[in-house]
C-alpha positions in Angstrom: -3.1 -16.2 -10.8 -1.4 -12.8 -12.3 -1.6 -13.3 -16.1 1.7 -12.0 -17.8 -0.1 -8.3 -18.7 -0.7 -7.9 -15.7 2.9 -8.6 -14.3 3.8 -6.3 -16.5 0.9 -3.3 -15.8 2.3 -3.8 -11.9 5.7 -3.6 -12.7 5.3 -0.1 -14.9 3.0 0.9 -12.1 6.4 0.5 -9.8 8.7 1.8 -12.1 7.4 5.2 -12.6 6.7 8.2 -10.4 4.9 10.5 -12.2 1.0 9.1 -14.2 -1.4 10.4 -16.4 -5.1 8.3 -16.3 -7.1 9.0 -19.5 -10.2 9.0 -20.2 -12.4 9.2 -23.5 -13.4 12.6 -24.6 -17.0 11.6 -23.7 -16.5 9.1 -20.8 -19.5 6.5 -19.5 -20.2 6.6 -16.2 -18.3 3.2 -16.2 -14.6 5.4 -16.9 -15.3 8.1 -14.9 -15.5 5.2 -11.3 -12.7 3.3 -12.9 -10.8 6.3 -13.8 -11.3 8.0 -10.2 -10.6 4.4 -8.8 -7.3 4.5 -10.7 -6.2 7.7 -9.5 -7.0 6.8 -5.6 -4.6 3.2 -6.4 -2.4 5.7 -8.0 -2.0 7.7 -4.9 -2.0 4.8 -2.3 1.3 3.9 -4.0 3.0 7.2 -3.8 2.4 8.7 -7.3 2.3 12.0 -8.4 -1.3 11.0 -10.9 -4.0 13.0 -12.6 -6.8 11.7 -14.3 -8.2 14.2 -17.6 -10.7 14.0 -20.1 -10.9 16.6 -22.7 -13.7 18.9 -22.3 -14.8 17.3 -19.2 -18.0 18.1 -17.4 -19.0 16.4 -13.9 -22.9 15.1 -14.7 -24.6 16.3 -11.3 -25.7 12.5 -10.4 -21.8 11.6 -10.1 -21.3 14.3 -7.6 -21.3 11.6 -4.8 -18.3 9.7 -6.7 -15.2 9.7 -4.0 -12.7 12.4 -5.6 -14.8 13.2 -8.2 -13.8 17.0 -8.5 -10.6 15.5 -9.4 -11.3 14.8 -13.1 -9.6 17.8 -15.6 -10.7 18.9 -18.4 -7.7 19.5 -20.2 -4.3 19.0 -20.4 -1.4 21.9 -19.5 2.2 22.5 -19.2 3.2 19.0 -19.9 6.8 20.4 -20.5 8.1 23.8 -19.3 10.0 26.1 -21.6 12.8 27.4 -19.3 14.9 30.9 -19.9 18.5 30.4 -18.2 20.4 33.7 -17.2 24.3 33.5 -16.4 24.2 35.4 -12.9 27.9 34.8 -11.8 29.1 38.2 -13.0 26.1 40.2 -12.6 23.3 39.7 -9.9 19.6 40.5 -10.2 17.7 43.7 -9.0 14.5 42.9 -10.0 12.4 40.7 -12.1 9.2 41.5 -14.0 7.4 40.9 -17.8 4.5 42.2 -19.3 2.4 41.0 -22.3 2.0 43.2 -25.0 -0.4 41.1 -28.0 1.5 37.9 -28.8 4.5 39.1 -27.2 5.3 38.3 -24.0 8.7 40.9 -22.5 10.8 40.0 -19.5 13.1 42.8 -17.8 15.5 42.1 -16.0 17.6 44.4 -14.0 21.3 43.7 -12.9 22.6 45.4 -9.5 25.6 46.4 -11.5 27.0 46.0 -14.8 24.8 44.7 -17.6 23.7 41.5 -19.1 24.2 40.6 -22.9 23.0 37.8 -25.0 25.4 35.3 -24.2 24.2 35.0 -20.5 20.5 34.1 -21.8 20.0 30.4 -22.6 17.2 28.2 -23.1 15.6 24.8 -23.0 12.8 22.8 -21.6 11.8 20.5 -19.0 11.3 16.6 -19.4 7.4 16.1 -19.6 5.5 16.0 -16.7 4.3 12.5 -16.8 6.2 9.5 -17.2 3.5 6.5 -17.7 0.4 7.0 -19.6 -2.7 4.8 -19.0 -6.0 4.6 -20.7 -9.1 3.7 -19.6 -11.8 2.6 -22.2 -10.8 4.0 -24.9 -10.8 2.0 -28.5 -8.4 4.7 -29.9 -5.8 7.9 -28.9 -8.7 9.6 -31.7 -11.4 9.2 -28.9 -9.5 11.2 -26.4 -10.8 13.9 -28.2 -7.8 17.5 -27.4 -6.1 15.6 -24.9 -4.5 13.9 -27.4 -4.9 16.2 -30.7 -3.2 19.0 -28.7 -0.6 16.5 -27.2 0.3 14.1 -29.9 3.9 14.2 -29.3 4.0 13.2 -25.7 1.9 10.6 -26.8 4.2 8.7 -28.8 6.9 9.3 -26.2 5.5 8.3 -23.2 5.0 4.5 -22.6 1.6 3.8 -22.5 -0.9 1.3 -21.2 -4.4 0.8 -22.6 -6.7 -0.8 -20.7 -10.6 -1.4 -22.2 -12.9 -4.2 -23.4 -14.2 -3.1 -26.7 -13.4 -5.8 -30.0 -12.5 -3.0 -32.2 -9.7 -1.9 -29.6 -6.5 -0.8 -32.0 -3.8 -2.0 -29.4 -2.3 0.9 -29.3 -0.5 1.0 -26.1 3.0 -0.8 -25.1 1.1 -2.7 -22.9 -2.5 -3.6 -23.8 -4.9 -4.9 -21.0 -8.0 -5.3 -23.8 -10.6 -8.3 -21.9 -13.7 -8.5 -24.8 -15.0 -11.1 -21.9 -15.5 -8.1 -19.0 -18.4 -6.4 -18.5 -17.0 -3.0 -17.7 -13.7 -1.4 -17.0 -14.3 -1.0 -13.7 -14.2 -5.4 -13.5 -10.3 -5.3 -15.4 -9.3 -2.5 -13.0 -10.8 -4.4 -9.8 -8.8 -7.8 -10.8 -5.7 -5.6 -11.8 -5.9 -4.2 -8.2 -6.5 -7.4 -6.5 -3.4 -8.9 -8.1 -1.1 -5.7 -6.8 -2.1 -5.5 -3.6 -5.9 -6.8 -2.6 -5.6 -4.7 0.9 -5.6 -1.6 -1.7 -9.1 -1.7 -1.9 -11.1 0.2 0.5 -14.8 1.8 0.5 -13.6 4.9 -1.5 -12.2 2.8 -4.4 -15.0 0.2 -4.0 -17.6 2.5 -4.4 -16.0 3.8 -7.6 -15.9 0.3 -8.9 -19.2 -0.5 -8.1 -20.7 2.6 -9.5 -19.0 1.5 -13.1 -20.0 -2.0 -13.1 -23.7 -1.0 -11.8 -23.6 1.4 -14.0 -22.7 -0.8 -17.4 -25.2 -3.5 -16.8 -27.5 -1.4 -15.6 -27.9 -2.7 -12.2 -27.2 -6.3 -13.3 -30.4 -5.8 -15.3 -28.4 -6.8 -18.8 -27.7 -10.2 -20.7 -24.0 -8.9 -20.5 -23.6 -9.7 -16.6 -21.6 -12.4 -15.8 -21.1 -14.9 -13.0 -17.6 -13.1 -12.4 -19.3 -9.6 -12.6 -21.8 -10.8 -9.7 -18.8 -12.2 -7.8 -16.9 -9.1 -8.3 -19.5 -7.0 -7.2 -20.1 -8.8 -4.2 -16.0 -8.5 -3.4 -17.0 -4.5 -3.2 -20.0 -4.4 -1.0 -18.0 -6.5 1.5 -15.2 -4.1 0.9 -17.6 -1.0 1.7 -19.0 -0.2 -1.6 -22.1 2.0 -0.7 -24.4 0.1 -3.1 -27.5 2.5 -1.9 -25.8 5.3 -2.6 -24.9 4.2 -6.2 -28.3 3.1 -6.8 -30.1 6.1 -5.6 -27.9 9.1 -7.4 -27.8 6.9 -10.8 -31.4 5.7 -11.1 -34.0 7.1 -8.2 -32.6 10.9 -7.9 -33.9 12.7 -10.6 -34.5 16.5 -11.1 -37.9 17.9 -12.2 -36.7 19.1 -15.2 -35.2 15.2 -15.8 -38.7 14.0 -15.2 -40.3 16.4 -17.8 -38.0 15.0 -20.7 -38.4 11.8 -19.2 -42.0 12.3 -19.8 -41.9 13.5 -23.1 -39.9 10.3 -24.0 -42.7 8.0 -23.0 -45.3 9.9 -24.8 -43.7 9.1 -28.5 -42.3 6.0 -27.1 -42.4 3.4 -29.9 -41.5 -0.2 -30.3 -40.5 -2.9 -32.6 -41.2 -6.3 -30.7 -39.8 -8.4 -33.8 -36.8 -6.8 -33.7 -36.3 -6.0 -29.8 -35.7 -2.3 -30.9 -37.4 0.5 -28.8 -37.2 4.4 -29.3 -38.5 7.9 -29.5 -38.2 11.1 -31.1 -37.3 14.6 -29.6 -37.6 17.9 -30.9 -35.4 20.9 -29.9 -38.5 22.5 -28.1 -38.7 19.6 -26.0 -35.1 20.9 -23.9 -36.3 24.1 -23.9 -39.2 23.7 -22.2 -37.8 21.3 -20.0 -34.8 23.0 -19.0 -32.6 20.3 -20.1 -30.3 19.6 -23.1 -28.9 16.7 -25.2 -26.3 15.7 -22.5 -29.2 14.3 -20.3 -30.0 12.3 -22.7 -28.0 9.0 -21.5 -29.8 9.5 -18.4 -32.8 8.5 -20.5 -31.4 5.6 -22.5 -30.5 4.0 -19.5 -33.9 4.4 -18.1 -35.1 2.5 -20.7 -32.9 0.5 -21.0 -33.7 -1.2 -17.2 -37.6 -0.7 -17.6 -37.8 -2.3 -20.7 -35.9 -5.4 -20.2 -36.8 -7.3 -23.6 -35.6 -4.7 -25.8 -32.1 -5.1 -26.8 -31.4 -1.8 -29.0 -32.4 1.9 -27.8 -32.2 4.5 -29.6 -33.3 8.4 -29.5 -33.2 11.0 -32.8 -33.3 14.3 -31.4 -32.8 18.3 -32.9 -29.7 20.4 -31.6 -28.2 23.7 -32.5 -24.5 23.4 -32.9 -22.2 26.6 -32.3 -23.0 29.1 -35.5 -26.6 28.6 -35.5 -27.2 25.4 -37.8 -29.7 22.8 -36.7 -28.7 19.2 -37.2 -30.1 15.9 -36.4 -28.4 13.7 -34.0 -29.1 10.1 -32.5 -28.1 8.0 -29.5 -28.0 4.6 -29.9 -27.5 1.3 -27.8 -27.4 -1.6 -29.2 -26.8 -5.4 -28.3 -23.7 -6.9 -27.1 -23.1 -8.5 -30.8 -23.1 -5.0 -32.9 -20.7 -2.8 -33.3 -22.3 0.7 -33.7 -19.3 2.6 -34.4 -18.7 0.3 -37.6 -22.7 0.0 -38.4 -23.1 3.8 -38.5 -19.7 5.0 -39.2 -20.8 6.6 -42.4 -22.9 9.2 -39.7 -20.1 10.6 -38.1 -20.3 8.0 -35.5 -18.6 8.4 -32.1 -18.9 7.4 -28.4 -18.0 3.3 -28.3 -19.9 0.0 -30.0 -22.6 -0.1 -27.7 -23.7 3.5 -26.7 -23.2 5.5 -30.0 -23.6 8.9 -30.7 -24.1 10.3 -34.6 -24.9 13.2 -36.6 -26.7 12.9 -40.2 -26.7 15.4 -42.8 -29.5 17.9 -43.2 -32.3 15.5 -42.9 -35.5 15.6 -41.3 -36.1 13.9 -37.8 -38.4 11.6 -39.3 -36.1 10.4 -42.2 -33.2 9.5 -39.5 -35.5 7.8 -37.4 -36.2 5.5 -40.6 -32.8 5.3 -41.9 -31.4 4.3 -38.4 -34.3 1.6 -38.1 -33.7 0.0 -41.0 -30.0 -0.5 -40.7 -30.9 -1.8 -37.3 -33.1 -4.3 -38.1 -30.9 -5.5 -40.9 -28.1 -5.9 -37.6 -30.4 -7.6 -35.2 -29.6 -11.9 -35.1 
């Protein structure tokens, strides 16, 4: 039975032509299928869509994602600034501009006569999208540029915010937030299956799949749910190529992956009271290994699904940021019950609840490994 929201999440999807999908600034795995599934439901019913999130890179294990060179990293000409010229007196010769610094000059040359001020006006187009819709997102803050850069089409577009995060600030028109689902991927599935269940073929299966594998880590987590397992059984009968999904997320892995991989296990540490597990890594350690600090979730979830019993993972790691300066960043998951943003908000926290990024002060590797411990174990039930 269609719940009310999603009556209403149809009927938008009906009503306008032209959609925007998206997607945190650093996007899961899990946002990236359900925002590429979006886009190909999108398209099945006639819209003009894109899907964007800022600063966007495609992680080379996602390359075998249906329409997954789709995904933009940022967000242009949303309205077009459009110079009018009165040509019922005079007609045109020839059109041309140059740039000279900030300037930009237009000449235009009549076939006869002249032009003056008065045949120049301006104004500018409606925006280019109609209907917003975001995907996993607790905040507009956590779509990063997109939004920064674009603040005013965001508060006059109507806007629907679909996630599954607690802390989600409702900040849509229409707010599809489900605490209960495992993933994204699950709300857009059942939001598909009340439109139109025929909409769902291999290409959009094996995007949802991919996000729902992907969150419980190949139904490996306490999060899964009889509905997930029933859900992902709904895909693989649609299509969904399960040994695909499994073999780019989990099996494939480069060389270079394997070396940081390795290093990982070497200072691998645990806290079996606490279910906490974690290591330490050292800027050398991407160096060497040809890697850098966005392979990194790559590694959580490894150990994450080979080390069942722990319930939080974290790494503390060294990076350069632009100008030079060395800080000390973490990556932390942690179990279904904390909130990570809100336990290590004082960090510069960002990412979601569960799969947190942060950035300390200048503080040794060994002093955040501590300080991060201890406010774990103070979390842990």
């Amino acid at each position: 039975m269609i719940t009310p929201t999603e009556g209403q999440i149809a009927a938008l999807l009906q009503q306008y032509s032209s959609i925007l999908v998206c997607l945190p600034a650093k996007p899961t795995t899990d946002a990236i299928a359900s925002g590429l599934a979006m886009y190909s439901l999108l398209q099945k019913l006639g819209k003009n869509a894109k899907v964007v999130a800022a600063g966007f890179a495609l992680p080379s294990n996602h390359r075998f994602l249906p329409k997954s060179a789709e995904i933009q990293h940022d967000l242009t000409a949303l309205k077009k600034f459009v110079i009018g010229l009165d040509i019922s007196r005079t007609k045109v010769a020839d059109l041309n501009y140059d740039i000279q610094g900030d300037r930009l000059n237009i000449y235009v040359a009549p076939k006869n006569g002249y032009f003056t001020v008065s045949d120049v006006s301006t104004s500018s187009t409606d925006y280019e999208f109609d209907l917003i819709i975001t995907l996993d997102a607790r905040d507009l803050d956590s779509l990063g540029k997109v939004f920064e850069d674009n603040a005013e089409f965001f508060h006059h577009t109507p806007l629907i915010n679909i996630d599954h995060h607690p802390g989600n600030e409702h900040f849509g028109q229409v707010n599809q937030v489900k605490v209960t689902a495992t993933s994204i991927s699950e709300i857009v599935f059942e939001l598909m299956e009340h439109i139109d269940a025929q909409l769902v073929d291999e290409y959009i299966a094996t995007n949802l799949l991919t996000g729902i594998i992907s969150k419980t880590k190949s139904f490996k987590t306490n999060t899964v749910t009889p509905r997930s397992l029933a859900i992902a059984s709904h895909l693989i009968a649609s299509g969904a190529r399960r040994e695909d999904i499994v073999k780019n997320l989990y099996q494939t892995k480069s060389l270079n992956m394997l070396q940081l991989w390795g290093r990982t296990l070497t200072r691998l540490q645990a806290d079996t009271d606490h279910k906490i597990v974690w290591s330490i890594l050292r800027e050398q350690d991407f160096i060497e290994t040809n890697t850098g600090p966005y392979d990194l979730e790559q590694v959580i979830d490894e150990l994450i699904v080979n080390t069942p019993d722990a319930e939080n993972v974290y790494l503390i790691y060294q990076h350069t940021a632009t100008g030079g300066k060395q800080q000390v960043h973490a990556i932390v998951y942690t179990a279904p019950y904390i909130r990570g943003l809100e336990a290590f908000s004082d960090w510069a926290a960002h990412g979601s609840d569960h799969f947190t990024y942060v950035t300390f002060p200048l503080i040794s590797l060994e002093t955040a490994q501590v300080a991060i411990h201890e406010r774990l174990r103070k979390l842990v039930r």
